[in-house]
Legacy VTK file of the C-alpha trace (Angstrom):
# vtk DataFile Version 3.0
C-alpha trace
ASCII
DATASET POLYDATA
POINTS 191 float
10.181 -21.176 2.199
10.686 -17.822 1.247
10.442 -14.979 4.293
9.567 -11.594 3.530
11.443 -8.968 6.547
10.282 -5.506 7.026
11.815 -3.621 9.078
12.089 -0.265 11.097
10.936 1.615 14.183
7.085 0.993 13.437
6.764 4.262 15.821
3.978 3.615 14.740
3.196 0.859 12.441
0.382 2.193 9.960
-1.691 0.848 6.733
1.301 2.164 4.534
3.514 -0.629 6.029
1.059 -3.474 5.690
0.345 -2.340 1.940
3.734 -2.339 1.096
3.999 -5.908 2.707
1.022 -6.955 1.185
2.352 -5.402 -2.733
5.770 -7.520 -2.120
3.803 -10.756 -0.553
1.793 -10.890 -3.234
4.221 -10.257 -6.190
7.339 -12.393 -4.689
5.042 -15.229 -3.133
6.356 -14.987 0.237
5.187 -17.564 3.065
4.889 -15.366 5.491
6.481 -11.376 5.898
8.035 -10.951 9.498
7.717 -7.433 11.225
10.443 -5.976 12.882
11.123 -3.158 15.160
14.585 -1.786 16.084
15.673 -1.482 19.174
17.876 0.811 18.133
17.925 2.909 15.007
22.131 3.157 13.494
20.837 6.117 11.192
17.891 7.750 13.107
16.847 9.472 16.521
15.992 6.702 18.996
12.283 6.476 18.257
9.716 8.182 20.874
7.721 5.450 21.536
9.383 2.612 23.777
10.659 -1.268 22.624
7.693 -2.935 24.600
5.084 -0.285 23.349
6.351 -0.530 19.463
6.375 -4.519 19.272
2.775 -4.406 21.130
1.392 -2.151 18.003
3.339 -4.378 15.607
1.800 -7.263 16.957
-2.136 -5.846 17.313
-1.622 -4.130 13.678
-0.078 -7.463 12.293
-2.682 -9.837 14.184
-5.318 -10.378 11.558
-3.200 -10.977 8.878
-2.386 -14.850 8.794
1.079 -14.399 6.614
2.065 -11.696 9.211
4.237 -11.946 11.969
5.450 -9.423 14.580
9.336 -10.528 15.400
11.124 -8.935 18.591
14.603 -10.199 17.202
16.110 -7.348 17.138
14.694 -6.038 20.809
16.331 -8.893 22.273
19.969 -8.022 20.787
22.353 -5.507 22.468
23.662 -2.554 20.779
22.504 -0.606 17.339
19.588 -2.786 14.972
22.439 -3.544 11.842
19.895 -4.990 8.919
22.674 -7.506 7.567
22.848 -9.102 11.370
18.788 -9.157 11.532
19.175 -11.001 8.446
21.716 -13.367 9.392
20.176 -14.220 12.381
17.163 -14.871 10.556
19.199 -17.025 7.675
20.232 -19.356 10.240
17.028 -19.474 11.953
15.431 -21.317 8.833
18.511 -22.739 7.028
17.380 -23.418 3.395
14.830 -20.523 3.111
14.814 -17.438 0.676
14.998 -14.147 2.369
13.589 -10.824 0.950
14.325 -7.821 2.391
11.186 -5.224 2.186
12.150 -1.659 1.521
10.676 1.849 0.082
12.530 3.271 -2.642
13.451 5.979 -0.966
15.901 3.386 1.279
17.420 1.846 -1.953
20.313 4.024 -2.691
20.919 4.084 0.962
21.890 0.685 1.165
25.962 1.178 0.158
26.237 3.124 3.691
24.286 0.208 5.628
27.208 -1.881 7.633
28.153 -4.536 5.697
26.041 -4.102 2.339
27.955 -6.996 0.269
27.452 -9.567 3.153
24.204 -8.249 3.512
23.206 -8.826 -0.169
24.757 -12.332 -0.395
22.060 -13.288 2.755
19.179 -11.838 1.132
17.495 -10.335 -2.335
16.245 -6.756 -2.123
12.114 -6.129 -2.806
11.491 -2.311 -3.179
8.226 -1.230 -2.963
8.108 2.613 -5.242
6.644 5.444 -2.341
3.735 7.229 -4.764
4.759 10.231 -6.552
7.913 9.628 -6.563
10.560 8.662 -9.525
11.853 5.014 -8.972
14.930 5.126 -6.726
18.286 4.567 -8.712
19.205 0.649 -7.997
22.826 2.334 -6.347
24.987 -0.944 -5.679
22.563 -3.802 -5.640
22.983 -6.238 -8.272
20.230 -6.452 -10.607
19.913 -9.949 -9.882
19.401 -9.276 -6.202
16.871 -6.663 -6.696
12.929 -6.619 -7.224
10.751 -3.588 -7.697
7.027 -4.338 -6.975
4.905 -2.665 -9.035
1.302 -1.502 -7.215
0.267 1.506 -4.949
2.237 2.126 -1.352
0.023 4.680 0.641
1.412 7.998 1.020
1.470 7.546 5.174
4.678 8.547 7.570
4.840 7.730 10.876
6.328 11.175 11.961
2.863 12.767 10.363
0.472 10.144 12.357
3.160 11.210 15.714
2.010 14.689 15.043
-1.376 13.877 14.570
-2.058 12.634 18.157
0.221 15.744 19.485
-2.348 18.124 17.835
-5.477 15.868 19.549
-6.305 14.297 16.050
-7.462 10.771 15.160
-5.525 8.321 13.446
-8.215 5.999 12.800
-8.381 4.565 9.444
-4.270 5.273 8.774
-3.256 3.076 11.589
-4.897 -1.012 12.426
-7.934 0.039 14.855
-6.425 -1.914 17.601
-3.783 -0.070 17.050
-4.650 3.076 17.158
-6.973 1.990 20.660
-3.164 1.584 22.194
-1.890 4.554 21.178
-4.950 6.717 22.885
-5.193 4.055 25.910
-1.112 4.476 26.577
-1.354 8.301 25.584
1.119 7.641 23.224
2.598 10.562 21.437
0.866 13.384 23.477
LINES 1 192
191 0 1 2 3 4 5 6 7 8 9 10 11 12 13 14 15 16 17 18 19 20 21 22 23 24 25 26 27 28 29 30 31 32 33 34 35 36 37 38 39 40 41 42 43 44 45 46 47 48 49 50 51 52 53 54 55 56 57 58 59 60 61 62 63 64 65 66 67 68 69 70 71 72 73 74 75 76 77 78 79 80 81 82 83 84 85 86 87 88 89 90 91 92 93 94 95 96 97 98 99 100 101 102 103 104 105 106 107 108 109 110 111 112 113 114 115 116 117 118 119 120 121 122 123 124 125 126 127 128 129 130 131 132 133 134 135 136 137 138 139 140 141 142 143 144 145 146 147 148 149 150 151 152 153 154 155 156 157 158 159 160 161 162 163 164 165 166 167 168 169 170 171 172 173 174 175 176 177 178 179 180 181 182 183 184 185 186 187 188 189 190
């Protein structure tokens, strides 16, 4: 079986991150691509929507995709969200499966600073997914054996723009699931 993971806060999960999971699901034949928010971000500011309501969005904006599923893995683990333990956790979950870890280029020459980048690229291989407009990311310290770049069109969408969006009292429909982006004004997310 081979198990696509994307990760991150999802604060909130748009149509960028289910194109670049569909590019890399596609391309890599992966059985099914698991979603997964951090509890808490090593490298970021703690994300300004909370655990529950960021795994609820996951799972509405993930729901009508079959292959998708919304994981709360690392919600349910103490401390910082460290990629190389979400992906040994995962590993031992399904012994004998192939895992791919889904990332934008602009997270590839990051990886050398992630905790434990050699375990983590003996668990898993390394899909990037290019962000548009930009030059393809410099491969940094992942083998070229461990490493896949996906060719086909991410959408230009951040989270931190559809955040300030809903601040300024605009819609995010069509950039976000529509069930998602019912939450978001039902909760009053973001205002």
């Amino acid at each position: 079986m081979r198990i696509g993971l994307l990760g991150g806060m999802f604060d909130p999960i748009h149509l960028g991150h289910l194109r670049a999971a569909e590019i890399v699901r596609e391309s890599l034949a992966l059985d099914e691509v698991l979603f997964v928010p951090a509890r808490v971000p090593p490298h970021r500011e703690r994300p300004a929507a909370g655990e529950l309501d960021r795994y609820t969005m996951v799972a509405l904006g993930t729901a009508g995709h079959r292959t998708y599923l919304p994981s709360g893995l690392e919600l349910r683990r103490e401390g910082p969200s460290y990629t190389v333990e979400t992906v040994a956790a995962l590993v031992d979950a399904h012994p004998g499966s192939e895992v791919v870890l889904i990332i934008g280029s602009d997270n590839l020459p990051m990886i050398a600073e992630w905790r434990e980048p050699e375990r983590l690229l003996d668990l898993c291989s390394v899909a990037v997914v290019e962000r548009p407009g930009a030059a393809p990311a410099p491969r940094g310290r992942v083998p070229e054996a461990r490493l896949h770049r996906v060719e086909g069109t991410a959408l230009p969408i951040a989270s931190r723009d559809l955040r300030e969006r809903v601040r300024a009292g605009r819609s995010v429909h069509h950039l976000v699931p529509d069930g998602v982006a019912d939450y978001i004004e039902k909760r009053g997310l973001y205002r």
